[in-house]
TIVO-310246 format. One record per residue (C-alpha): x, y, z. Coordinates in steps of 0.5 Angstrom, whole numbers, padded with zeros to 4 digits, always signed. Layout:
XYZ;...
# end
This chain:
+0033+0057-0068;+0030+0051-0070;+0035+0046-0068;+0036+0049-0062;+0029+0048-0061;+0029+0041-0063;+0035+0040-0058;+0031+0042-0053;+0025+0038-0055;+0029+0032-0055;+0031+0033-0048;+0025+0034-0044;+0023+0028-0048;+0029+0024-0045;+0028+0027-0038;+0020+0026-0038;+0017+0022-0032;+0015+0014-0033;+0009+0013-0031;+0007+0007-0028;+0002+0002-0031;-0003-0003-0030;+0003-0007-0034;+0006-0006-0028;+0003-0012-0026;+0004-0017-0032;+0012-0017-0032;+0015-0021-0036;+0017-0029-0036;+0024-0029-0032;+0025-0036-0031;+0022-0042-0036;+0019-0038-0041;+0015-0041-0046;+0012-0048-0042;+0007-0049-0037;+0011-0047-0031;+0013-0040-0034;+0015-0036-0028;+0014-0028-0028;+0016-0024-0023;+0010-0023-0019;+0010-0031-0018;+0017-0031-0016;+0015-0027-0010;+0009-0031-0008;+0014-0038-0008;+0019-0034-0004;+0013-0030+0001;+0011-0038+0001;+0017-0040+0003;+0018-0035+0009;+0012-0036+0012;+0012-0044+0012;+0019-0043+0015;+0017-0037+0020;+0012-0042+0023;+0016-0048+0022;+0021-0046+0026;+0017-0043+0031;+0013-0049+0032;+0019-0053+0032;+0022-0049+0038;+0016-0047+0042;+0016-0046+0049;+0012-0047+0055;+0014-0040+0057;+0014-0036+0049;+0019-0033+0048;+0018-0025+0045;+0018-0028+0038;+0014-0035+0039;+0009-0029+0043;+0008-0025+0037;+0007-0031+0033;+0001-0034+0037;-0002-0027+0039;-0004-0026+0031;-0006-0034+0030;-0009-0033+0037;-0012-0027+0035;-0015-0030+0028;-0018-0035+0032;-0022-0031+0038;-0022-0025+0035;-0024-0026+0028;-0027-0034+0027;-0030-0035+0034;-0033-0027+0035;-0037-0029+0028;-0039-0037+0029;-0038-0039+0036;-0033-0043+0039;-0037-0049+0038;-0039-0047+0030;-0031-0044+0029;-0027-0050+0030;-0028-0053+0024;-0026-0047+0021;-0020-0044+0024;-0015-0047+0020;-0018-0045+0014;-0019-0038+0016;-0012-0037+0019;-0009-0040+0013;-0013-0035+0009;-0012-0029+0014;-0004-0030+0014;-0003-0032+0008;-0007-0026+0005;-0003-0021+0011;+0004-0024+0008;+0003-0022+0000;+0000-0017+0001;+0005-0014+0005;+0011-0016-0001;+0008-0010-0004;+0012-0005+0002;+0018-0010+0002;+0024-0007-0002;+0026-0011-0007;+0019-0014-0008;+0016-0008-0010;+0010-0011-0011;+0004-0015-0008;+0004-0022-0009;-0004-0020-0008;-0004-0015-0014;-0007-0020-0019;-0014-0022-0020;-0012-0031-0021;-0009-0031-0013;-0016-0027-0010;-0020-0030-0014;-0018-0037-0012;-0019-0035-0004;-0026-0032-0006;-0028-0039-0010;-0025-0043-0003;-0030-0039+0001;-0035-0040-0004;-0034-0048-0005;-0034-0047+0004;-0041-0044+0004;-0044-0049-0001;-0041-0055+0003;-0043-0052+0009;-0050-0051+0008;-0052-0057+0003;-0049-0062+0010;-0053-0057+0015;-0059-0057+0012;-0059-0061+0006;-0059-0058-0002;-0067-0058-0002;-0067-0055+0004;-0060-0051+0003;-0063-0048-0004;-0070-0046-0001;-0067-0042+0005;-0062-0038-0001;-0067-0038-0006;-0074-0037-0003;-0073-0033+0004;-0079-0032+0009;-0083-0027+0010;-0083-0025+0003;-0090-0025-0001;-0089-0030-0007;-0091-0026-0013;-0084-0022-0010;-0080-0028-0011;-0081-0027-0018;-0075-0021-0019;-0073-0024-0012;-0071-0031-0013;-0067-0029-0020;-0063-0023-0015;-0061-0029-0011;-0059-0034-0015;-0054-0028-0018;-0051-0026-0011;-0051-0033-0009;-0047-0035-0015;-0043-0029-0018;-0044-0023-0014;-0041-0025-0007;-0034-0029-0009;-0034-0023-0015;-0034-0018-0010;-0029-0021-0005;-0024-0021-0011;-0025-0015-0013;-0025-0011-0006;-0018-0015-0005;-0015-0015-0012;-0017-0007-0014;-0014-0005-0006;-0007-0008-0007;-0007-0005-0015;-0009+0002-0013;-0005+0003-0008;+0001+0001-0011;+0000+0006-0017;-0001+0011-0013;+0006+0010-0008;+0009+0009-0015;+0007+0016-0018;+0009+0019-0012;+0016+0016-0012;+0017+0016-0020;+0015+0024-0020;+0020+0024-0014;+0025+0022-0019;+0024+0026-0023;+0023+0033-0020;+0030+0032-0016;+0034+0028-0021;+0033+0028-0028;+0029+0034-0030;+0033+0040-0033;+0030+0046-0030;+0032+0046-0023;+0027+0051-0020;+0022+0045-0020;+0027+0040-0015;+0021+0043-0009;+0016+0039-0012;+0020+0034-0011;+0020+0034-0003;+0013+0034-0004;+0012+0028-0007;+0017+0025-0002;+0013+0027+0003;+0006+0024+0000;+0010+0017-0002;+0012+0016+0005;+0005+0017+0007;+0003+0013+0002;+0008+0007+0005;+0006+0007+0011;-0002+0008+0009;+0000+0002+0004;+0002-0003+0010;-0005-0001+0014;-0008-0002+0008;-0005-0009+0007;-0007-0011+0013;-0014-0009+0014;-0016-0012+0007;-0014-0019+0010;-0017-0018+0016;-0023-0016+0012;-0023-0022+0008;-0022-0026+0013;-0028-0024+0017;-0033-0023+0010;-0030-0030+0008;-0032-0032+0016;-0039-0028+0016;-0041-0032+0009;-0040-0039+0011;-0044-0038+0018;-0049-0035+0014;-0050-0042+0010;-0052-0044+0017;-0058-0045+0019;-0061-0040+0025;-0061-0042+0032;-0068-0039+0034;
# end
């Protein structure tokens, strides 16, 4: 008896469910391990999500036409868009120029890793780690202190975020500390954790569906239990598909967050 209780001990434990991990996210180094330029998984979707889209829009550019074609439309509608209707809806033509460039590198860029989670074979969104949105958000910091040192000048620059108007000057005292910490910390910190605790979440929450999937209709010994396994095929579709929407509408809205702050570094036009 109690070896046939140990004999089936042993196989629930072999036929159990892998539960996906935030390990999931530091893979393994796969090609130059042990030096500086050590490349893991993650990092090879992002050269080679890099590649593609360098080349997508090469060769788009290369055969553009007077009269576009339906795929060089559907290149210049998204470049198009991020430029009218992310850029110059929230600066100005005249104020966004200087920008469009800037933000449609940011807005594709974010598009395509982030979109390499629902790649099959990719698996992962080359976004899921903290490194690569903070370094967008730290460049768009860097943009807003440019910004506003060259239109207002640092004195001034510092004033206007440190010092707002129509605020009693005792207020200053909690203010101004409050400020600077924004200034500093919060806004690019909250830029990379919005982007980076989206892209994480959701690609857990896809992989349990589809690990309990696995589970329930191949690997689990009490076949009364297969049902469960519809339903979970059925909430990872769904959570295919709202991932995609997901990782579309995170870099919208990181491109138009990084818009609104370097525009607020401007002064205000009475």
């Amino acid at each position: 008896m109690v070896d046939a209780f140990a004999a089936g001990a042993v196989t629930l434990a072999e036929s159990s469910m892998h539960m996906p991990s935030i390990d999931d996210f530091l893979p393994p180094e796969i090609l130059f391990q042990g030096t500086p330029f050590a490349i893991n998984r993650i990092i090879l979707v992002r050269i080679l999500a890099t590649i593609i889209l360098m080349v997508v829009l090469g060769v788009t550019a290369a055969r553009a036409k007077l009269v576009p074609g339906r795929w060089q439309s559907a290149v210049e509608w998204i470049v198009n868009f991020t430029k009218t209707d992310i850029v110059y809806q929230v600066m100005g033509e005249a104020r966004g120029k200087r920008y469009v460039p800037m933000i449609t590198t940011v807005f594709l860029t974010l598009l395509v890793f982030n979109l390499c989670g629902e790649v099959p074979g990719m698996n992962i969104a080359a976004s899921a780690t903290i490194t690569l949105p903070l370094v967008f958000a730290m460049w768009c910091f860097f943009q807003y202190w440019i910004a506003g040192i060259r239109e207002k000048g640092l004195g001034h620059f510092l004033r206007d975020e440190l010092f707002p108007k129509g605020v009693p000057w005792p207020i200053y005292i909690l203010l101004s500390p409050i400020q600077l910490l924004e200034l500093l910390v919060i806004r690019p910190f909250s830029l990379t954790i919005r982007l980076f605790a989206n892209m994480v979440s959701g690609h857990l929450i896809l992989a349990l569906c589809l690990s309990a999937t696995q589970y329930f209709l191949i690997d689990v010994v009490n076949k009364v239990m297969m049902p469960f396994g519809v339903v979970t095929f059925a909430a990872g579709m769904f959570m295919y598909l709202f991932e995609v929407l997901v990782s579309c509408l995170q870099a919208y809205i990181f491109a138009i967050l990084t818009t609104a702050y370097i525009n607020m570094s401007y002064p205000e036009i009475d």
